[in-house]
C-alpha positions as semicolon CSV with decimal commas, in nm:
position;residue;x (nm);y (nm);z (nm)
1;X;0,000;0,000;0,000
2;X;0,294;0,230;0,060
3;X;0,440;0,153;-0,220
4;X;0,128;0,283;-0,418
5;X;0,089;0,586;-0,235
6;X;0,455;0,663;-0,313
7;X;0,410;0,590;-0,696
8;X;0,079;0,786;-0,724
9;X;0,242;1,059;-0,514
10;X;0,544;1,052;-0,757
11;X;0,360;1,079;-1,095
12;X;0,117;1,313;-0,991
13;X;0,409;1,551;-1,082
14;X;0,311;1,493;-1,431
15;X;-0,017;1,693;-1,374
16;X;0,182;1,997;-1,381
17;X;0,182;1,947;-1,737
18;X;-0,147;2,075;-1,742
19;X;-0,042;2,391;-1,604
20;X;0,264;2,403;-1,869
21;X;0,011;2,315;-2,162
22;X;-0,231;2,677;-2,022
23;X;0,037;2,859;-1,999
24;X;0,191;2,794;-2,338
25;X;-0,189;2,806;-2,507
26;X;-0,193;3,173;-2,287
27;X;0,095;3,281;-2,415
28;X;0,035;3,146;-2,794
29;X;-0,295;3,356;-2,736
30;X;-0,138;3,638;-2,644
31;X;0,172;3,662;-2,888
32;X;-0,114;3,605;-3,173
33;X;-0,341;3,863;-3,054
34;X;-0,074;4,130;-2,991
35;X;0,089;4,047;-3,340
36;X;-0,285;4,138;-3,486
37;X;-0,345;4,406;-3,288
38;X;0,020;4,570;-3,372
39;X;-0,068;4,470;-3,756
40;X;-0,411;4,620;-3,734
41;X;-0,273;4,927;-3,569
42;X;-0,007;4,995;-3,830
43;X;-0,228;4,937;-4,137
44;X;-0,481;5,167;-3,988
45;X;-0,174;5,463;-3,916
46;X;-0,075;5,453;-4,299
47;X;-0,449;5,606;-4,364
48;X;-0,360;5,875;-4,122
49;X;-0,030;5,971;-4,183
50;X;-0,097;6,339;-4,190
51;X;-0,295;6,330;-3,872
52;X;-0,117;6,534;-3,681
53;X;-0,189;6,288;-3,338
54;X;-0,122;5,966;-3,525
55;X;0,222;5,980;-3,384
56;X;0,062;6,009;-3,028
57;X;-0,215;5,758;-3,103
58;X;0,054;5,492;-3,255
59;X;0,249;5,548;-2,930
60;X;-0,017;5,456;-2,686
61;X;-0,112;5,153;-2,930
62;X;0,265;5,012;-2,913
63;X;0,266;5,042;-2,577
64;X;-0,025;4,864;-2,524
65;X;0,110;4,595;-2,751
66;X;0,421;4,512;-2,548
67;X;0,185;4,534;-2,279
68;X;0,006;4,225;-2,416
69;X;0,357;4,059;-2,533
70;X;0,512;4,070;-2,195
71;X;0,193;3,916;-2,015
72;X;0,259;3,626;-2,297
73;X;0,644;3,622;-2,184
74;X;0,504;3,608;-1,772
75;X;0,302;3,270;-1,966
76;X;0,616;3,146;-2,100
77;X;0,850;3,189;-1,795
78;X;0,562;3,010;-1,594
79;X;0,546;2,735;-1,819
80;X;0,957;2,712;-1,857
81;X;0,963;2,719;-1,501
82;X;0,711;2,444;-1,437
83;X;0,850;2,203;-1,666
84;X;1,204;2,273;-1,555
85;X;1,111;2,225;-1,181
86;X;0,891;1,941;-1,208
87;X;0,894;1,745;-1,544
88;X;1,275;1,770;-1,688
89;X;1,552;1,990;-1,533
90;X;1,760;1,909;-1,821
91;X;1,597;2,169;-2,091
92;X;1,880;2,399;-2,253
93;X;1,846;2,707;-2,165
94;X;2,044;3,012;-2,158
95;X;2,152;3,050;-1,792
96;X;1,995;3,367;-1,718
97;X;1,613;3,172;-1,771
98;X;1,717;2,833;-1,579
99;X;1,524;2,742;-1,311
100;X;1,661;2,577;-1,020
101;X;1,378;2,598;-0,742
102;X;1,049;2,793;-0,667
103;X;1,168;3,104;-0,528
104;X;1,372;3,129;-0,908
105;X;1,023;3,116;-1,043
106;X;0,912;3,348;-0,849
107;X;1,172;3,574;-0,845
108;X;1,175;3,601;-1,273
109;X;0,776;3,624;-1,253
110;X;0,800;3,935;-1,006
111;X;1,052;4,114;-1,214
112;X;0,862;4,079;-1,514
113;X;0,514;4,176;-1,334
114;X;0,731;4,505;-1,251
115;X;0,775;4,559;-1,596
116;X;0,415;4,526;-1,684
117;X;0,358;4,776;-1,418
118;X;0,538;5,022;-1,549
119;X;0,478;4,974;-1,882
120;X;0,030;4,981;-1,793
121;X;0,149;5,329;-1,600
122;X;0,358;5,470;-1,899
123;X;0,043;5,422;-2,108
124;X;-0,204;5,566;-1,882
125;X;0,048;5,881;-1,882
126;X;0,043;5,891;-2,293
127;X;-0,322;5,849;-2,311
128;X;-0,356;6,132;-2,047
129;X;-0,690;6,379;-2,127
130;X;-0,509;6,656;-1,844
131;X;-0,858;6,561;-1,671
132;X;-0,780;6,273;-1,465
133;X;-0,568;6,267;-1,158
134;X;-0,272;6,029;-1,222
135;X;-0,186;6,049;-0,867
136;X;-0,490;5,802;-0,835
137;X;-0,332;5,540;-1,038
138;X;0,057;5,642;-0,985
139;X;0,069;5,586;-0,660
140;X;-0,088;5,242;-0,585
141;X;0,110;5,083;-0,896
142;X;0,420;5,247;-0,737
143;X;0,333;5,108;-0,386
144;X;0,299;4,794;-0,553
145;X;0,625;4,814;-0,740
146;X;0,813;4,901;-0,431
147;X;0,655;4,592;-0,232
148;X;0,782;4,365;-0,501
149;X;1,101;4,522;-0,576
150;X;1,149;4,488;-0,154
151;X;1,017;4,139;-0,225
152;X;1,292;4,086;-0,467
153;X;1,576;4,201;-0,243
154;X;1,505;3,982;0,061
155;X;1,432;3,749;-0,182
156;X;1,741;3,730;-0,297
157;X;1,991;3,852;0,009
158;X;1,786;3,532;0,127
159;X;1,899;3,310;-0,136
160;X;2,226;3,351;-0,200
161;X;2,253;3,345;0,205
162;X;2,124;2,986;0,207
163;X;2,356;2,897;-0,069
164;X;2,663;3,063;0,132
165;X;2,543;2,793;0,430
């Protein structure tokens, strides 16, 4: 009976796949729509060249793009990261997006969400009216950007102090 329970307990690791196949259909999703959306954007800006805000408008549309395209590459990390921690940890990878344990994971998915962060708040400033108050929005996505940049560093002083032991 142990000897079950240990089996079951050790391919149930496999299920993760499921998790690695969603994020890899997210981030096929995303890549796709953000390729249309960039495509649509750009064939709609050649019948406005001489609009005098089409530079402003293609701006805010580009941004929004890379918006979607790094919320695909959060997708791919996760499902990189997954398979490499519980499927395979043999995949070859360029060092700086190996995965050797959760906090890894964690660590790459947090540095990227701070990218998307900033990028969401660069676009709200672009499509600025000079109506709204950006404070409103600034602020909490800063707050939030400090917290996981703070997250980050004792994240890390953390790690590489259990690796020094």
């Amino acid at each position: 009976m142990r000897a079950l329970v240990s089996l079951l307990l050790a391919k149930s690791r496999y299920l993760v796949l499921l998790a690695v196949i969603g994020s890899i259909l997210g981030m096929i999703a995303l890549f796709g729509y953000g390729l249309y959306d960039l495509l649509n954007v750009l064939y709609k800006s050649f019948y406005r060249i001489n609009d005098e805000k089409l530079a402003k408008d293609l701006t805010f549309a580009v941004i929004e793009v890379i918006d979607i395209f790094l919320l695909g590459t959060v997708c791919y990390i996760t499902a990189l990261g997954l398979y490499e921690l519980f499927i395979d940890d043999t995949l070859d990878l360029p060092q700086w997006l190996q995965i050797n344990n959760l906090d890894d994971l964690k660590n790459k998915l947090t540095s990227v969400i701070i990218v998307v962060m900033g990028v969401s708040f660069l676009s709200q400033v672009i499509s600025w009216d000079g109506k709204r108050d950006l404070m409103l929005v600034g602020f909490p996505i800063a707050a939030v950007i400090a917290a996981l940049t703070w997250f980050l560093q004792f994240s890390t002083k953390n790690s590489s102090e259990k690796a020094k032991k």
